[in-house]
N, C-alpha and C positions, 0 to 999 in steps of 0.2 A: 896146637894141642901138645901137650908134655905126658908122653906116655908115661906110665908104671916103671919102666926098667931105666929111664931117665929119672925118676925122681928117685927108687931106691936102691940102680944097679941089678934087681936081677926081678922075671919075671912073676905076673901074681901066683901065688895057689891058688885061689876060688875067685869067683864073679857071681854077682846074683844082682838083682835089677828088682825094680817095683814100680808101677806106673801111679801117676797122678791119679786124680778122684775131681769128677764133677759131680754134683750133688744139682740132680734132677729137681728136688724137692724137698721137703723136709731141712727147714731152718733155724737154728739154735733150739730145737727140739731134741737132740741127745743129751744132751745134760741134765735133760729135764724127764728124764728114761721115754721118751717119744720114739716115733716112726720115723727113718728115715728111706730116699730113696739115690743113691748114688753110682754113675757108672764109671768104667774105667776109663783112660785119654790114651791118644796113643803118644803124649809126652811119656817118659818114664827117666829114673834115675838109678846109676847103674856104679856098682860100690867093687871095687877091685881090693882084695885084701891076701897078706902073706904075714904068717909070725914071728914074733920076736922072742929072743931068748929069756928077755926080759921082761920088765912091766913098764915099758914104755909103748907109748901108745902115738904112730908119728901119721897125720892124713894129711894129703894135699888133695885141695880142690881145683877143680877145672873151671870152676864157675866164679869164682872170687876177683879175678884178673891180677890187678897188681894190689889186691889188699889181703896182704897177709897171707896169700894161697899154703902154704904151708904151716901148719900147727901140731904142738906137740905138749901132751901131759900125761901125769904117771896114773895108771890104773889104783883105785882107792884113793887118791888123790883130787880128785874133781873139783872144779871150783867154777862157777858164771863166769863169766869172761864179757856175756851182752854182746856175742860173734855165735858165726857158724857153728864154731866147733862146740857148742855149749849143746847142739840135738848131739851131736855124737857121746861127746861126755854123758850127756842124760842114760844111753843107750847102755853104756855101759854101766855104770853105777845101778840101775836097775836091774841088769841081769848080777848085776854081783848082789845085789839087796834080796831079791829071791832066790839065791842060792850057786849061780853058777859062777866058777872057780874061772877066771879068766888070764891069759895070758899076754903078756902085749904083743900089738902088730901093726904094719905099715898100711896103709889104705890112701887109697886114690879115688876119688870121687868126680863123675862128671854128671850133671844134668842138663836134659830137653824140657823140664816142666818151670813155668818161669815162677822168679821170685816175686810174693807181693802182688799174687792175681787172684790168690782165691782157690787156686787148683791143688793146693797140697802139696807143695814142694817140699816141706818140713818131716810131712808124714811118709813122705815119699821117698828121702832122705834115710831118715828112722827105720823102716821096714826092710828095706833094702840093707842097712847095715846088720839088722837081726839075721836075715839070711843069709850071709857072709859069713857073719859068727859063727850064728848053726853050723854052716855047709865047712870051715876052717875047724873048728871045736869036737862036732860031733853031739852039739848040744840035743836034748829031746825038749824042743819048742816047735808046737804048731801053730797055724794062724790064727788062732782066737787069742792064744800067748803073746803072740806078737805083738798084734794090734795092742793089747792090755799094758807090755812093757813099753810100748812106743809112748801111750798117752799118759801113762807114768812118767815118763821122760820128760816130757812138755809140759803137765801141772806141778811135777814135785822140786825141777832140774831147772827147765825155761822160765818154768810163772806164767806160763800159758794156759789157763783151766778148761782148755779144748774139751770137748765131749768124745764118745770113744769111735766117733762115727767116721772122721778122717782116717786113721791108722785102720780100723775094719775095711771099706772102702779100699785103702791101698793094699793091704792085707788080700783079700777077697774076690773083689769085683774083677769085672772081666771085659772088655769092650763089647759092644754086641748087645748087653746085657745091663738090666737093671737091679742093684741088690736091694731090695726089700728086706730090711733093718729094723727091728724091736730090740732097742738097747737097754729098755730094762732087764732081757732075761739073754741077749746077744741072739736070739732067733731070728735067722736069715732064710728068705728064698730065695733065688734066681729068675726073675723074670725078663724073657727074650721081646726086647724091645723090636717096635714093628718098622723093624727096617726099610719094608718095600714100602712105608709109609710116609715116614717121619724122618729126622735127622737131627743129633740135636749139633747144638752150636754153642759155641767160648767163645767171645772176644772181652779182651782184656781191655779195662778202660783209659788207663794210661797212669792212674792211680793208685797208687798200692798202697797195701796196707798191712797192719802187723797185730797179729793176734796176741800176743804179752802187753798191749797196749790197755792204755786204764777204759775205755770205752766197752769191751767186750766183755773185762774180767766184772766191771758193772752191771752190763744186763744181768750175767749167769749171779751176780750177787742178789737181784731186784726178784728175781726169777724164784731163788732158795728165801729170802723175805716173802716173798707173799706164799710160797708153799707152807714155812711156818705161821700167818696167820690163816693159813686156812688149816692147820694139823692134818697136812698131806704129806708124806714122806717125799713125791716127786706131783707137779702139776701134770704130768700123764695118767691122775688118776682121776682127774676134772673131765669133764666132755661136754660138747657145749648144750645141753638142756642145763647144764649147771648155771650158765653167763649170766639170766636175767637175775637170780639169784647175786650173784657173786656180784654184780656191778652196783645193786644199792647196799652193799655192807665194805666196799674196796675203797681205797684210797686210785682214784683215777689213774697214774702215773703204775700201781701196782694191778690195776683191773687189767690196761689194755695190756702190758707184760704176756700174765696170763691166756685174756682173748687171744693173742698172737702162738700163742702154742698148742690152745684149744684146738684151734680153728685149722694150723697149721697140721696138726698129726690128723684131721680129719681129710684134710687135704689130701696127704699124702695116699692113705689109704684109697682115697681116690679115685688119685694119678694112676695107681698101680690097676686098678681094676680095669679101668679107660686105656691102657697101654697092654693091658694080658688081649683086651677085645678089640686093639688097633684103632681105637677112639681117639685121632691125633685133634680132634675142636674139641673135646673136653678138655682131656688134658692140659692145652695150650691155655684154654681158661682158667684152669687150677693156676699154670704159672703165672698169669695175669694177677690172680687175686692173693697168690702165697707174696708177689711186689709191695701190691699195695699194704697188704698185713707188715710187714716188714719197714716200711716206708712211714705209718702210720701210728699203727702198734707198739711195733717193737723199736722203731725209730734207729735203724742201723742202718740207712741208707744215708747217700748224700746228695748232692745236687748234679753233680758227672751223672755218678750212677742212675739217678731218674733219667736224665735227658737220654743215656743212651737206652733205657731200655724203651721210654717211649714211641725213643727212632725204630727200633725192634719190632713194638709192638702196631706200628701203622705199617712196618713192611705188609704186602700182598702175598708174599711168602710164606710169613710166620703163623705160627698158631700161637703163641704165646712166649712169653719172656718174662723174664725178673732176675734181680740179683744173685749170686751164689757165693758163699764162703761166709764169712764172719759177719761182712759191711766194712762200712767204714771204708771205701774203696774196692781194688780187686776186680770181677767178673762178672758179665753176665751168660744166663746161661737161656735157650731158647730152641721151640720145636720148629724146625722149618719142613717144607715140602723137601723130599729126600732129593729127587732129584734137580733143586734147584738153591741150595744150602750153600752149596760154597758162593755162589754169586750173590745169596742174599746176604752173607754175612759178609760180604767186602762190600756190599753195597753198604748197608748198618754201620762200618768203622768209616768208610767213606765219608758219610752225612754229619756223622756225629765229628767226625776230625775235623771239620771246615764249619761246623757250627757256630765255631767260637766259645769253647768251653774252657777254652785252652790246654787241651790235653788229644794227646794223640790214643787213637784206638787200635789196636792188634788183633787179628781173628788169630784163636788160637786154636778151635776145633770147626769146621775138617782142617785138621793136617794140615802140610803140607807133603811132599814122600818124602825131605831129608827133617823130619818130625816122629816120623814113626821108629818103631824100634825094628 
């Protein structure tokens, strides 16, 4: 580890952290102003920052190794770069674009939430720098702000057309707890997941995957095409008594799209009602059937990701499983009996590593204790 006063002589002023986001439920459903349902991890990434006189802007990451850990560009100056430092550049150029007057500063960056699983390291990343800002600046931005300049950051900056539900999520969520997410109007609950029940569970599949990639930024295009022809502002205004309708006037490829977000915000709201009443076989079903939607539908899955969650979903453990994050790779995510979670999730990476998939598995929730913050 290369501390702060190693990389720029003299110690930080502020620290501020933001944890990853697993996303319970609710899949490529924010962009589509849908339901989402996402809790916090006890990964988190943790932003050390001090100012500069000037408008230089210098961060070293902890997580980079030997590629490039150290980057530097001039505030107002921003340019893609297709690295790291292009969420930070976003971060800043956004809060300069709505209005705040920025100065430049050093920043040291370390993260626990891994790259390329699905859990939001990027958002995690972003949020974390906002609060550093604020807490250095004195800015007046709160967390609905955040989250909004973080996923600015990644559609305007990255080329990532993420939905607002990652940076809310990291923004927001809490461990313990599920946020319950209406991203059309940003109205959120809190609902206290039934802990003495349930558990949920990450394992990473050993694949990763990258949301600026042309696969993702496709669906959310296929998604905003079939909302104009149906002269819907967003498909969260569809439900499914609409389907039987919609599917003999749709072009198939643009029907199941839709079906997949239908079906999914119906889901969610669900999960949430089965999780308020500690209903861990419902809900484990929703994760079941939000897979297959996904896999079928919306077709973001891939051939890892099925096997491992099938391995998931035969555990004796489990109540249910499916994908989580974009596709295309990343994580799954899955209810197990609480008191028997961590063994069924090194059982699940176990099976699936030795399967012959060729790819190795990682449980990334529960923890580990040098995971937590």
């Amino acid at each position: 580890m290369t501390s702060f006063v190693e990389c720029f002589g003299s110690p930080p002023t502020v620290t501020a952290q933001a944890h990853g986001r697993l996303n319970l439920i609710g899949e490529h459903t924010d962009y589509n102003g849908g339901f989402v349902l996402p809790t916090a991890i006890p990964q988190y990434t943790r932003v050390e920052l001090r100012a500069r006189p000037d408008a230089r802007v210098r961060v070293f990451s902890e997580n980079v190794g030997e590629h490039a850990p150290m980057a530097e560009y001039e505030l107002g100056s921003e340019a893609p770069v297709s690295d790291w430092i292009d969420y930070v550049q976003g971060v800043t150029q956004s809060l300069s674009r709505v209005g705040f007057r920025l100065i430049g500063f050093e920043a040291r960056v370390e993260s626990t939430v891994p790259v390329g699983s699905g859990l939001s390291s990027s958002a995690a990343l972003e949020v974390a720098l906002v609060r550093a800002i604020k807490a250095l600046f004195g800015l007046a931005v709160d967390d609905v702000l955040t989250a909004q300049l973080c996923q600015r950051a990644e559609n305007e900056f990255v080329g990532a057309r993420v939905g607002i539900m990652d940076p809310m999520a990291c923004s927001l969520a809490a461990e313990g707890e599920a946020l319950l997410l209406d991203t059309r109007d940003l109205a959120y609950r809190r609902i206290v997941l039934p802990t003495a029940v349930l558990a949920p569970v990450a394992i990473d599949s050993g694949i990763a995957h990258r949301n600026a990639g042309g696969d993702y930024n496709a669906r959310r295009a296929e998604c905003e095409a079939a909302a104009a022809m149906l002269s819907v502002k967003a498909l969260r205004e569809l439900n499914e008594a609409d389907l039987p309708r919609l599917k003999a006037t749709m072009p198939d490829t643009l029907f199941r799209r839709t079906r997949h977000v239908v079906t999914e915000n119906a889901r969610v709201l669900r999960a949430a009602t089965a999780l308020e009443a500690g209903d861990a076989v419902t809900a484990g079903h929703l994760l079941d059937a939000s897979h297959a939607s996904l896999r079928d539908d919306f077709e973001v899955s891939i051939p890892e990701i099925d096997a491992l969650v099938a391995v998931a979903q035969a555990h004796p453990d489990v109540f249910g499983a499916r994908l989580t994050g974009g596709g295309f790779g990343g994580s799954i995510v899955a209810l197990a009996h609480v008191e028997k979670a961590l063994g069924a999730a090194r059982d699940i990476a176990a099976e699936y590593s030795r399967s012959g998939v060729g790819a190795t598995a990682t449980v990334l929730v529960p923890a580990t204790a040098g995971d937590t913050s």
